[in-house]
C-alpha positions, 0 to 999 in steps of 0.5 A: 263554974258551976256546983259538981262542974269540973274542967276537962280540957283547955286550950288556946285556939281560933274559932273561924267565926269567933276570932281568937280565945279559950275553948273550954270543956267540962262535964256540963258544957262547952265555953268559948272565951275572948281573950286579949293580948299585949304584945309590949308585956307579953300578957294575955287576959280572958275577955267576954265569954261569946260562946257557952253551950251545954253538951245536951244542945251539941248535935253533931261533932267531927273534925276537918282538914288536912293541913290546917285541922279543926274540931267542929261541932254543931249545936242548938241555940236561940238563933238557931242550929249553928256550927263552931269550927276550933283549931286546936293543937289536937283535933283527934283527943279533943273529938274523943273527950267531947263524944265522952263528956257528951256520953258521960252527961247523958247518962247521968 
C-alpha cells in the first residue's frame, strides 16, 4: 500500500471474469487479488494481483441480482472501459462504502 493509503473493507469473493480472489477497498483504489488454495491444509494464499484501479477511473457502481447478488462497477483502463461483477456477501454496504470511498477521494 501506499503512503496515507488505508483498507477499508475486504473480502473473499468471485469475480465473473477474474475467477476466485480478494477484493480490496482503500481510500485511493480498488484491488482485485488471485488466490490459491489447498484443500489437503486447508491453506489459502494471495496470488498475482489482476486488478488494481483508482477510485478516480471508477464511473459507474451498482449492484445486481436476486438470488445470486453482485456488486458491480465500470471503470476506465488501458483496454478500454471494462465492467467488474464481485459477488461479495453484502452487496448493499459494499456499494455504499465505494459511493463514500469515491466521494471522500474526490474531495480531497
Amino acid at each position: 500500500m501506499e503512503d496515507g493509503e488505508k483498507r477499508l473493507k475486504q473480502e473473499d469473493c468471485n469475480e465473473d471474469k477474474l475467477g476466485a480472489g480478494i477484493l480490496t477497498l482503500t481510500n485511493k483504489r480498488l484491488a482485485f487479488d488471485k488466490t490459491k488454495s489447498r484443500m489437503m491444509d486447508f491453506s489459502k494464499r494471495f496470488g498475482d494481483t489482476v486488478m488494481d484501479i483508482s477510485l478516480n477511473d471508477v464511473d459507474k457502481v451498482w449492484k445486481e441480482g436476486r438470488l445470486i447478488k453482485k456488486v458491480c462497477f465500470t471503470s476506465k483502463t488501458k483496454e478500454g472501459e471494462q465492467t467488474y461483477k464481485f459477488g461479495v456477501f453484502n452487496t448493499k454496504d459494499w456499494l455504499k462504502n465505494i459511493e463514500n470511498a469515491i466521494k471522500e477521494h474526490k474531495n480531497q
